[in-house]
C-alpha positions in Angstrom: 0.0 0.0 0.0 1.2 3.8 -1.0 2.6 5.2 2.2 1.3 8.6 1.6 -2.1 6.2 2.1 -1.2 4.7 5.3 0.2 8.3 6.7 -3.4 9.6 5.7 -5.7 6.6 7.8 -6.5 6.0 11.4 -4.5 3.9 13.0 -7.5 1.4 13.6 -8.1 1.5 9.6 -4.6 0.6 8.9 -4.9 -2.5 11.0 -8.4 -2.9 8.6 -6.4 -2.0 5.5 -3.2 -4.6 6.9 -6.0 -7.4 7.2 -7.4 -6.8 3.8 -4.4 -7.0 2.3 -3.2 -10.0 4.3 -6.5 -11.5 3.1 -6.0 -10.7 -0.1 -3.7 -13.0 -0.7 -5.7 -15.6 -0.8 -9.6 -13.6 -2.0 -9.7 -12.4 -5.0 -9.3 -8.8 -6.0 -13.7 -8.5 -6.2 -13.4 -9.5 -2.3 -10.8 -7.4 -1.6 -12.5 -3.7 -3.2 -16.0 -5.4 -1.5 -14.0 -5.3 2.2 -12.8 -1.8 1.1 -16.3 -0.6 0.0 -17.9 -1.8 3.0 -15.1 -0.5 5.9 -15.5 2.7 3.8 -19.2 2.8 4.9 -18.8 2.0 8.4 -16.0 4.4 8.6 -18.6 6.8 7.1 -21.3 5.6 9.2 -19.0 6.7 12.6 -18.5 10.3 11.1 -14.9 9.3 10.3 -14.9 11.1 7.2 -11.0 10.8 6.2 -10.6 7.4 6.3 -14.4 6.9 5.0 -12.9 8.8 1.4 -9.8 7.0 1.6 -11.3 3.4 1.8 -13.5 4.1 -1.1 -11.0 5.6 -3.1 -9.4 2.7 -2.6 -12.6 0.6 -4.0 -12.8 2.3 -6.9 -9.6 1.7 -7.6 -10.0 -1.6 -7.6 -13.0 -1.4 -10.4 -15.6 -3.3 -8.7 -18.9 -1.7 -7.2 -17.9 1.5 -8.5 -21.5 2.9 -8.0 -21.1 2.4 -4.9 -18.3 3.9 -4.2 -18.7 6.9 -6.6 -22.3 7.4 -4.5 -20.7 7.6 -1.3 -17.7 9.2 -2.2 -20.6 12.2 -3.8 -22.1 12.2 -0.3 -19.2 13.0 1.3 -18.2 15.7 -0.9 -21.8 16.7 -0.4 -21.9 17.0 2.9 -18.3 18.9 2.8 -20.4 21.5 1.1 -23.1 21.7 2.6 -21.3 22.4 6.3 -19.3 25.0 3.9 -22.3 26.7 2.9 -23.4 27.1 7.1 -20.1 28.8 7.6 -20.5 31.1 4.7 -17.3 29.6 3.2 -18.5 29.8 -0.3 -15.9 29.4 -3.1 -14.7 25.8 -0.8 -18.9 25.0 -1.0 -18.9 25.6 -4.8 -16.1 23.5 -5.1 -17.3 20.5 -2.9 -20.4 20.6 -4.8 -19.0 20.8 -8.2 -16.6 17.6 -6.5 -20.0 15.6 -5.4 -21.7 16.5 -9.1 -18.5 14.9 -10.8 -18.6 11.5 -8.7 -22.9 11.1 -8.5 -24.2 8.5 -10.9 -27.9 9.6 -10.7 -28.9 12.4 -12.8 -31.2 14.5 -10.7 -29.2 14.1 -8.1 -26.2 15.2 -10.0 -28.6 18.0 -11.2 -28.9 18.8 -7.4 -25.4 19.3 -6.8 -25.2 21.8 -9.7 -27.7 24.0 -8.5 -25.8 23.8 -5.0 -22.7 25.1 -6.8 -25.0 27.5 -8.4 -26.3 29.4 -5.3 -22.4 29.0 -3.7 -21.0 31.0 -6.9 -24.0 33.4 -6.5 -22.6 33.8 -2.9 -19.2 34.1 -3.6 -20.0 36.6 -6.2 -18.4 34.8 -8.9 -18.4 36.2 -12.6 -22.3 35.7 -13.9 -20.8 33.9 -16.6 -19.3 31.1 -14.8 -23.0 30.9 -12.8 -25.1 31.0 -15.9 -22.6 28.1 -17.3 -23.7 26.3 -14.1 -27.2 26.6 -15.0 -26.9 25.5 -18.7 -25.2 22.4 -16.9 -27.9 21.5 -14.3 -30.8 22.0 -17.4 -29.2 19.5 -18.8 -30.4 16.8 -15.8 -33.0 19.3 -14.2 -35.0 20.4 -17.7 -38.4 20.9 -16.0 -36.8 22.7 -12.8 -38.7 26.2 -12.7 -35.9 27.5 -10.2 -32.8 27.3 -12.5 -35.1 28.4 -15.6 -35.9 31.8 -13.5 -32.1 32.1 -12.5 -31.2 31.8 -15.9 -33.5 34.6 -17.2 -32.7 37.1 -14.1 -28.9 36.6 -14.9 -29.5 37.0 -18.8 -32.1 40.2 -17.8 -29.4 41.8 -15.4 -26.8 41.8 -18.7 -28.4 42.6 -21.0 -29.2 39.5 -22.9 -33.2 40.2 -23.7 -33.0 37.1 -26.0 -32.1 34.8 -23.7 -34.4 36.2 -21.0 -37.0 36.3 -22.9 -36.6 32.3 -24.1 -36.4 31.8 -20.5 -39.8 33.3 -19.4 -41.7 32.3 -21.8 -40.8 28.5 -20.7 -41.9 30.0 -17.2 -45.0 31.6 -18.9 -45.8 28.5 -20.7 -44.8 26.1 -18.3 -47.6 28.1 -15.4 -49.8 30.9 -17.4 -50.6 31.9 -13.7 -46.5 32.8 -13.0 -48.0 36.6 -13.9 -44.4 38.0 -12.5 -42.6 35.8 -15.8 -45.1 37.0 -17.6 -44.8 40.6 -17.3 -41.0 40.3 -17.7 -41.5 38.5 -21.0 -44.2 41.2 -22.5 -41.8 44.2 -21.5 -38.8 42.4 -22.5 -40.9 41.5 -26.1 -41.8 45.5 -25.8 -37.6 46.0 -25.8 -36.9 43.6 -28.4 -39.5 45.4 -30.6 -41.6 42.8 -30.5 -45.1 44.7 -29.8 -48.0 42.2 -31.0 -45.9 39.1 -28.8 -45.6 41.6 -26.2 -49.6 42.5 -26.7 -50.7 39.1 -26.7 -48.1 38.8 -23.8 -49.4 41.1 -21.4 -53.2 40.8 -22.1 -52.9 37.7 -20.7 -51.3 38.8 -17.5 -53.9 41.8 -17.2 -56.8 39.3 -17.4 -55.3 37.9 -14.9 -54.4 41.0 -12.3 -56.6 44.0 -13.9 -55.3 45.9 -10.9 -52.1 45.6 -12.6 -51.4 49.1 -13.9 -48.0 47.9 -14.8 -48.8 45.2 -16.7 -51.7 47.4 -18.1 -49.8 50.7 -19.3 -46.9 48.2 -21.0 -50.3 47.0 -22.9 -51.1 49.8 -23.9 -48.0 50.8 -25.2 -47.9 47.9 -26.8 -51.1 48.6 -28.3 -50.1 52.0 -29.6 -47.0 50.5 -31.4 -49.4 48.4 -33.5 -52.1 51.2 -34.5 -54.4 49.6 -32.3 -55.5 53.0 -31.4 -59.3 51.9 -30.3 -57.8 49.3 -28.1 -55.4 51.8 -26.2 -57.6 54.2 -25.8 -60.6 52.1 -24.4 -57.6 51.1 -22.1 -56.4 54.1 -21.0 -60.4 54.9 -20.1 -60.9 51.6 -18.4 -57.8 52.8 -16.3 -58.7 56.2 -15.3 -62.3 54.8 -14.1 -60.3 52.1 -11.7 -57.8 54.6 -10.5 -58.8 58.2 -11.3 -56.3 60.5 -10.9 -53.3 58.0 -11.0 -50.8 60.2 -12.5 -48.3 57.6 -14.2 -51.4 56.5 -16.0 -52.3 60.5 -16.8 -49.0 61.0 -18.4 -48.8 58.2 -20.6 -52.6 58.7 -21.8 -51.3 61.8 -22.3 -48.2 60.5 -24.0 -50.7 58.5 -26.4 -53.0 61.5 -27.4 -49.6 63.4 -28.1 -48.3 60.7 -30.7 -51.7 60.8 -32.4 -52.1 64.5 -33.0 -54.1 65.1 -29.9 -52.5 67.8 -28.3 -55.4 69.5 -26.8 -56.4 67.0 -25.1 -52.8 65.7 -24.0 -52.2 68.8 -22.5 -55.4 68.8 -20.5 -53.8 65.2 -19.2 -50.8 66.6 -18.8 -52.7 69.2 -16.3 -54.4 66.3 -14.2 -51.1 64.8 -13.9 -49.6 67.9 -12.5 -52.6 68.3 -9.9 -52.0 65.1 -8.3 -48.3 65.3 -8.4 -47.1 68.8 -7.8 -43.3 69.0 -8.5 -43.1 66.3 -11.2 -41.6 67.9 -14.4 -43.9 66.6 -17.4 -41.5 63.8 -19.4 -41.4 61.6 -22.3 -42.8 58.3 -20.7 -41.3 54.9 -21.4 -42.8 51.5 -20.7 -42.1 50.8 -17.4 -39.5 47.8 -16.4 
């Protein structure tokens, strides 16, 4: 046996390791990785985690039950990061995980271990790149996971990246038409990609849903005034002012609207409202709003 191995085990598991190999000559090499595999679980079992890796290192090694050994050898990275994660030591968490992900045979589980390495890089602020790389990597075992799909489009929202945000929330969207929050992210983000009837058909979903959504209703709108759909804005911007009269976001970009149409009269009288029930407020070009 390497001597760098005996230096590294307990002194009772080098009397187990001495009796192994002793027996060995004799068993066959199957026996001998079998009496490695299951010493490295009772070592495991008594918290001796040291000489629980060791001994099923040593089992692998040996190529026989090497699920078994790559399974507890995962747990015991696991449950390295894990404790890691409770003392806030992150970049040795992201590590472990990313250690455990390597060595687990099942595929969820090994989907598990990303997303632990996910949340770890999040912590450790490392580069959104290298976190948005771990998410690709758990949608590969995790595809239906709503979690990593919502990462995935905050990340890709936060640089910039509408496309990928939006491809993101509409699997949200699609996956749940109640998730009204991925909803209204994928209609504004539609509204920035100048996309205005996907963002129309978007969002008039999600005001169905919440009509006390002035958010979602004034991106409508918008969206609405983009395509010409002039009667459907309008009749809007109407239906608005009767649920929240004197809402002056929703004055300014009513008034916005009857500007772009030739209305200025009437946009100035807005304008006015706006003013009354928000003294202080210089009048602006309006935007959607994010």
């Amino acid at each position: 046996m390497p001597s760098k191995v005996v230096a590294r085990l307990s002194i009772v598991n080098i009397a187990i390791v001495l009796l192994i190999g002793a027996a060995g000559c004799s068993a066959s090499p199957a026996a001998e990785a079998d009496e490695y595999l299951e010493e490295a679980k009772r070592a495991h079992d008594a918290e001796r985690v040291a000489d629980a890796r060791l001994l099923a290192e040593m089992a692998l090694e040996e190529g026989r039950r090497q699920g078994e050994a790559r399974e507890l050898l995962a747990e015991i990275s696991r449950n390295r990061a894990e404790a890691m994660m409770a003392e806030e030591d992150y970049l040795r968490a992201h590590s472990a995980y990313l250690d455990a992900a390597e060595l687990e045979t099942s595929r969820t589980t090994r989907g598990r271990d990303i997303v632990g390495a996910m949340e770890a890089a999040e912590m450790a602020d490392l580069p959104v790149e290298e976190q948005l790389e771990l998410a690709f990597r758990a949608l590969e075992d995790l595809p239906h996971e709503r979690d990593i799909h919502r990462n995935v489009a905050r990340i890709a929202e936060d640089r910039g990246d509408d496309s990928l945000a939006a491809e993101h929330y509409l699997w949200l969207f699609s996956a749940d038409p109640e998730d009204t929050h991925s909803g209204l992210r994928l209609g504004i983000i539609y509204l920035a990609l100048e996309q205005p009837a996907d963002a129309a058909s978007v969002l008039k979903r999600v005001y169905e849903q919440q009509p006390e959504n002035v958010q979602a209703a004034l991106n409508l709108a918008n969206a609405y005034a983009i395509l010409r759909h002039d009667d459907e804005a309008s009749e809007l911007f109407q239906h608005l002012l009767d649920d929240f009269p004197g809402h002056p976001a929703i004055l300014r970009h009513y008034a916005e609207f009857e500007e772009g149409r030739g209305e200025r009269e009437k946009a100035r009288r807005l304008r006015e409202k706006a003013g009354e029930a928000s003294p202080g407020i210089e009048p602006r070009e309006m935007r959607p709003l994010q």
